[in-house]
C-alpha positions in Angstrom: 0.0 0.0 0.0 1.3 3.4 -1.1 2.3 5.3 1.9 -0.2 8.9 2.3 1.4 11.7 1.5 1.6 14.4 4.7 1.1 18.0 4.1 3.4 19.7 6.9 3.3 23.2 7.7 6.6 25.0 8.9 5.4 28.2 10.5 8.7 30.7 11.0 8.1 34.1 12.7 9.7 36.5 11.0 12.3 38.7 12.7 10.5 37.4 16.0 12.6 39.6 18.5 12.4 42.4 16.6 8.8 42.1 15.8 7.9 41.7 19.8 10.3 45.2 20.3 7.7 47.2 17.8 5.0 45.5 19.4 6.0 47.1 23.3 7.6 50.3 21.7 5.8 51.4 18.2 7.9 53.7 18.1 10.8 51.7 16.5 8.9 50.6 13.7 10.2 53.4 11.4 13.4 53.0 13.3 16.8 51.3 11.9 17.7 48.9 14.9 18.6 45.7 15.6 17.9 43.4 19.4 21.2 42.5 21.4 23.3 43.9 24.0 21.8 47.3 24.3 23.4 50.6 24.5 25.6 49.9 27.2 27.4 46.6 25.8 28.4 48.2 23.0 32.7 46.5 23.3 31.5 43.1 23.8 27.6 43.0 22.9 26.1 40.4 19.7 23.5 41.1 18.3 20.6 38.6 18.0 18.4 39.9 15.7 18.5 42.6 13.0 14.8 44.2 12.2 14.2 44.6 8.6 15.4 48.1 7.7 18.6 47.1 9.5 18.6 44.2 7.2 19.1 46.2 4.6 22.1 47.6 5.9 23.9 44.6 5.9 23.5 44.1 9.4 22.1 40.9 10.8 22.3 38.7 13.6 26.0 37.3 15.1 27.2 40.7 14.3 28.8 42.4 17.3 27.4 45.7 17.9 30.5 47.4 17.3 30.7 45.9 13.5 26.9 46.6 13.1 27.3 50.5 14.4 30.5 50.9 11.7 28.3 50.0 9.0 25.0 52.1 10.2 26.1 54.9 12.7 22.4 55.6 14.1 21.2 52.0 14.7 19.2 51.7 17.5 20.6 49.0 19.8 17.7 47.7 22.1 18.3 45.2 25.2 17.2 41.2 25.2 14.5 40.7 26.9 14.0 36.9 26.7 10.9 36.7 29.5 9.0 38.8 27.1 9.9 37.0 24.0 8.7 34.2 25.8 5.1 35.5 26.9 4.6 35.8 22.9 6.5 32.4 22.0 3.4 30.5 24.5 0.7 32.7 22.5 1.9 31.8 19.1 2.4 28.0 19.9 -1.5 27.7 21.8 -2.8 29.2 19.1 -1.3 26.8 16.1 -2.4 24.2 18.7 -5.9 25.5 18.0 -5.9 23.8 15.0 -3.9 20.5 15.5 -2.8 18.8 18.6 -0.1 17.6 16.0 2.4 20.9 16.5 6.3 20.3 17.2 7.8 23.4 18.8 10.9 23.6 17.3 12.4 26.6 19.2 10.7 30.1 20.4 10.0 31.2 17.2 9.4 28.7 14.9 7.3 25.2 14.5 5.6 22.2 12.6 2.0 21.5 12.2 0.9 18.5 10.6 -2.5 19.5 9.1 -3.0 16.4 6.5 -6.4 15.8 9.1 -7.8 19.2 7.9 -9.9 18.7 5.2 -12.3 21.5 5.2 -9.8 24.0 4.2 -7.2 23.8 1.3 -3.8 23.8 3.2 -3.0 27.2 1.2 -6.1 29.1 2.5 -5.1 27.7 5.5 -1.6 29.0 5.6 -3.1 32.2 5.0 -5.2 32.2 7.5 -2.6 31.4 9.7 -0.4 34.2 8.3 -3.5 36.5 8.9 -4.5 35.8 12.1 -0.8 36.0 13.9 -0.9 39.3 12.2 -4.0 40.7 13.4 -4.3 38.9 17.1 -0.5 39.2 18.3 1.2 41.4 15.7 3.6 38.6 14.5 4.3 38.1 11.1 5.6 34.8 9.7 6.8 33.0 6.6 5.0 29.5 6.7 6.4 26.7 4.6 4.1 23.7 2.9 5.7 20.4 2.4 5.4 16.6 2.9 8.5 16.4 5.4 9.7 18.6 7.9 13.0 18.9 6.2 11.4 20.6 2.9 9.1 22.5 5.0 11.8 24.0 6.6 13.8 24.9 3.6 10.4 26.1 1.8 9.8 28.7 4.7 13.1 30.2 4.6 12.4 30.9 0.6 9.9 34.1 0.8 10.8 36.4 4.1 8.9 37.9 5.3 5.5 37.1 5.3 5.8 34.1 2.7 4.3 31.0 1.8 6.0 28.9 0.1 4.8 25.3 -1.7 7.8 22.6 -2.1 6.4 18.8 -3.4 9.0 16.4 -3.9 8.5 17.3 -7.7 9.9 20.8 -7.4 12.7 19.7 -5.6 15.4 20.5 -8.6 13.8 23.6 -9.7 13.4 25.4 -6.1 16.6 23.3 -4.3 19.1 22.8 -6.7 19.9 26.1 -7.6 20.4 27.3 -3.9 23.7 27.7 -2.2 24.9 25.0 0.3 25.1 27.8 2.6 21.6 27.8 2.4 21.0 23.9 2.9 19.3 23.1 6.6 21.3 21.5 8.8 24.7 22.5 7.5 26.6 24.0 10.0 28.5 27.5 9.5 31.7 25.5 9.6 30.9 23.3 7.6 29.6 25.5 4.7 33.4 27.0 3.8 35.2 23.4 4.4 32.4 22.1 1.2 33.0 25.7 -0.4 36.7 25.0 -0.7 35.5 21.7 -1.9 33.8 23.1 -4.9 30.2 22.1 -3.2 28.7 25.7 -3.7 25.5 24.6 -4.4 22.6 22.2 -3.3 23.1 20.3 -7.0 26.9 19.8 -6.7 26.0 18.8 -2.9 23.5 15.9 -4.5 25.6 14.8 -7.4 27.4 11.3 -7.1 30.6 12.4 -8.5 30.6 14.5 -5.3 30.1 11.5 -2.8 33.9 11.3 -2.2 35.0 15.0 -1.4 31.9 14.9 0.4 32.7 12.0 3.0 36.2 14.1 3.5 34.1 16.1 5.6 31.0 14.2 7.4 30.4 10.6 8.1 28.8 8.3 5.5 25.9 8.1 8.1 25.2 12.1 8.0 25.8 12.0 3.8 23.0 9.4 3.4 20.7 11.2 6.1 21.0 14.8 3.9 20.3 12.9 0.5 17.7 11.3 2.3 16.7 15.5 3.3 17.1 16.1 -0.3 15.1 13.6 -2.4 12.2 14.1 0.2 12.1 10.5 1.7 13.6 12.1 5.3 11.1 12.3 8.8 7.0 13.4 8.5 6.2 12.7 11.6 5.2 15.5 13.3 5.9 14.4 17.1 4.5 17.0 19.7 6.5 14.8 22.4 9.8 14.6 20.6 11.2 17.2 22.6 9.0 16.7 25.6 11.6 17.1 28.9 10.3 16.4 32.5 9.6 19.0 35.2 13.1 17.4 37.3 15.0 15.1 37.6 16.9 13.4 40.0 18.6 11.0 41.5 19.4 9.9 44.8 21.0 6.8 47.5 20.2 5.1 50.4 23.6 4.3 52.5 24.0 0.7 53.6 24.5 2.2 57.2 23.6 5.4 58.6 26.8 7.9 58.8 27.7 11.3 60.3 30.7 11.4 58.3 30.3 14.9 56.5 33.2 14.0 54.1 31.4 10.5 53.2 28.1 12.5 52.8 29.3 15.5 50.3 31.3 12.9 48.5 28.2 11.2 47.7 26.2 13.7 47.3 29.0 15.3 44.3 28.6 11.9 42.9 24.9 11.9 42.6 25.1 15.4 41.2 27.4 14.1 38.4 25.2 11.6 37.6 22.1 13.9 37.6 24.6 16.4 35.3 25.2 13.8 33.0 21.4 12.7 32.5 20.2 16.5 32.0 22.7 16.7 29.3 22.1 13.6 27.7 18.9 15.0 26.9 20.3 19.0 25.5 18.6 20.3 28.4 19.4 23.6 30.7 18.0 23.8 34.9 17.8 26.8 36.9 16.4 25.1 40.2 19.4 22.6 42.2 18.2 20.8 45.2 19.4 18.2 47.6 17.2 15.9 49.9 18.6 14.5 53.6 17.1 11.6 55.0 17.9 11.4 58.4 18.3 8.2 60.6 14.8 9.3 62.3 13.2 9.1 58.7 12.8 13.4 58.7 13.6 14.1 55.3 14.6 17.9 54.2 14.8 19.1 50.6 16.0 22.4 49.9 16.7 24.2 46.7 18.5 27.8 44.9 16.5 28.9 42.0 19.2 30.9 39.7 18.7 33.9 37.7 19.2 32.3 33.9 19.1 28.7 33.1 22.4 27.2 33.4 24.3 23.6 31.8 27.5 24.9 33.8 28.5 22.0 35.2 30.7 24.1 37.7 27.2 26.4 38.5 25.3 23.3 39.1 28.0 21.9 41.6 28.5 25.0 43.4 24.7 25.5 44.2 24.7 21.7 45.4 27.8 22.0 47.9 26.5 25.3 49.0 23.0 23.5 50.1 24.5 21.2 51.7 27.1 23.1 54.2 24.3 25.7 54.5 21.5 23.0 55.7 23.3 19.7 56.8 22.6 19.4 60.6 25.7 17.4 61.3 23.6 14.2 62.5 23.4 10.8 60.9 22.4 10.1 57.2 20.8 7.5 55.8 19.6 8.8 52.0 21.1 11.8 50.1 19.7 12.9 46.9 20.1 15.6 44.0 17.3 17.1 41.6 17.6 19.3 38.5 14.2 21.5 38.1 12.5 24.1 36.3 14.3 22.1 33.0 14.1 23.6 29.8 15.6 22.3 26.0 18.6 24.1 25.0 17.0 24.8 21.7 14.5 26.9 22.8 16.1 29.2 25.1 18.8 31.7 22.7 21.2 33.0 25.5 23.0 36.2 24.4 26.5 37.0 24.8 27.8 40.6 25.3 29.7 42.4 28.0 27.6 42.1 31.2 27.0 38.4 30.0 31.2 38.1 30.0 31.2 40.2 33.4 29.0 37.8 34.8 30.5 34.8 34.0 34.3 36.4 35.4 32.2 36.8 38.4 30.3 33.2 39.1 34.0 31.9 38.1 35.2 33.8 40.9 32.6 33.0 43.3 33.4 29.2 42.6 36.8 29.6 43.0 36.5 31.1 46.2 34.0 28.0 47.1 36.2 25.6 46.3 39.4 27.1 48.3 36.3 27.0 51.3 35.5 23.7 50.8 39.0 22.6 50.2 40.4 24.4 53.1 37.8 22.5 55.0 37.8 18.8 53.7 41.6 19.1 52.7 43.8 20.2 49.9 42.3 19.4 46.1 39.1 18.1 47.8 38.0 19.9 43.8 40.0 21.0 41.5 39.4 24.7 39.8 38.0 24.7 36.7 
């Protein structure tokens, strides 16, 4: 039996940042500027997206602010504010789940509907409804993408920006893809694309041609080589998986001692070891936490859990460690143990949270590496010499 052929929607906000800046200030609509460090990072500040009319400037994001200012003076440089981008991310994601249950966040601005179950409106009318409606309920535009994978999908809604929609079957795969630059190709990294460049691979066709196959595997496995041709011919993934990057509220992992101990060296050692382990599992799965907590069973069975919520999400395995050793001499009573235990909360994909790097981000980080080090010289000053090593 012929397999059904999916019609997948890739919806892409356009310029989503910057779109949620006009949004709170109107005011910068008619304004060159771009969203990054802000005004006050200008030596070490990236910027993470350009609006439109910066666009056309040459200015875009992973510009630092100093580069983008050389080229355009009077841009407007306004500050990341990611809890805000995120109130508009939720609206934009419930509202595409109006229509489908079938909707696979892929990171805050940007996801896949499958909408093959729709059948009382032609997916094209559809996508423009869609378009329509983010435009007049939340002020968002997007480019939407129609396709039978999520690969083509994706490359169809990065044709037409902004506000685009764009139609790629399988049959207009050598007309639409071929001609494109690999630098355009999904899923090819940015250091990648020169290392193929120098190869003579500047387009998608030289990328798909056999005689290529060799200079190609120079580069990337056999296994990734298949997978893209797989991309390209339009036989990859159309599944649509709303769960695929489902993560748990916590996780955790804790150890009952075969006898109860006072031993405060036995009880951090364990506890460091459980934290590894809870590390290692949090980024197994590409996720970040910003809530550390231990639990103490004591020999009477009174059990205390207590927990630091940080600022940002964090993956800093150093961060992580720190927060655990600090619970731990800050609440341990000093009377026997008989379970110790480490959870990871408030988790969150990787993907969908863009951190931004500029000067204050840089100052920060100088200062939690110092507040470590002066931890560990505590710690080490109490349990003995190279109890931890710096980082």
């Amino acid at each position: 039996m012929k397999k059904p052929v999916r019609i997948i929607f890739h919806v892409d906000l356009n310029a989503f940042f910057a779109s949620v800046e006009m949004i709170e200030n109107p005011q910068l609509k008619n304004k060159v500027f771009a969203v990054g460090g802000g005004l006050n990072f200008f030596r070490g500040g990236i910027l993470t997206t350009a609006s439109y009319k910066a666009r056309k400037y040459g200015i875009k994001s992973g510009m630092s602010i100093t580069e983008a200012l050389n080229i355009y003076p009077k841009l407007i440089v306004v500050p990341n504010r990611h809890n805000i981008y995120s109130k508009y991310s939720r609206l934009f994601i419930t509202y595409l789940r109006g229509y489908t249950p079938l909707v696979l966040q892929a990171s805050i601005d940007e996801a896949y509907m499958d909408v093959t179950s729709i059948t009382d409106i032609h997916p094209l009318e559809l996508a423009k409804k869609i378009q329509k409606d983010l435009i007049e309920l939340y002020q968002l535009p997007c480019s939407i993408g129609i396709a039978p994978t999520l690969f083509l999908a994706k490359m169809a809604s990065d044709m037409k920006k902004p506000l685009g929609i764009t139609v790629l079957r399988k049959r207009d795969i050598k007309d639409k893809l071929y001609p494109l630059s690999i630098s355009e190709m999904f899923g090819i990294g940015k250091k990648t694309q020169p290392r193929l460049k120098r190869l003579g691979i500047l387009t998608i066709k030289d990328f798909i041609d056999p005689i290529n196959k060799e200079k190609l595997l120079s580069v990337m496995s056999e296994k990734s080589y298949y997978s893209y041709l797989s991309d390209l011919e339009g036989s990859s993934n159309d599944i649509v998986d709303p769960k695929k990057y489902a993560i748990p509220k916590s996780i955790s992992n804790e150890t009952t001692f075969s006898f109860d101990t006072d031993v405060e060296d036995m009880i951090l050692t364990q506890i460091k070891d459980l934290a590894n382990e809870t590390y290692e599992r949090m980024i197994s799965d590409d996720m970040l936490t910003k809530t550390i907590g231990i639990k103490i069973r004591y020999e009477n069975f009174k059990t205390v859990q207590k927990s630091h919520t940080l600022l940002e999400h964090t993956n800093s395995k150093d961060i992580i460690m720190e927060q655990v050793i600090n619970l731990f001499e800050t609440f341990y009573s000093g009377k026997p143990v008989r379970l110790v235990g480490v959870s990871l909360g408030q988790l969150e994909q990787k993907k969908l949270i863009k951190e931004t790097y500029d000067l204050f981000t840089y100052e920060k980080m100088e200062t939690k590496k110092n507040t470590l080090n002066d931890t560990i010289e505590a710690i080490n000053s109490k349990f003995g010499k190279n109890t931890i090593k710096k980082p």
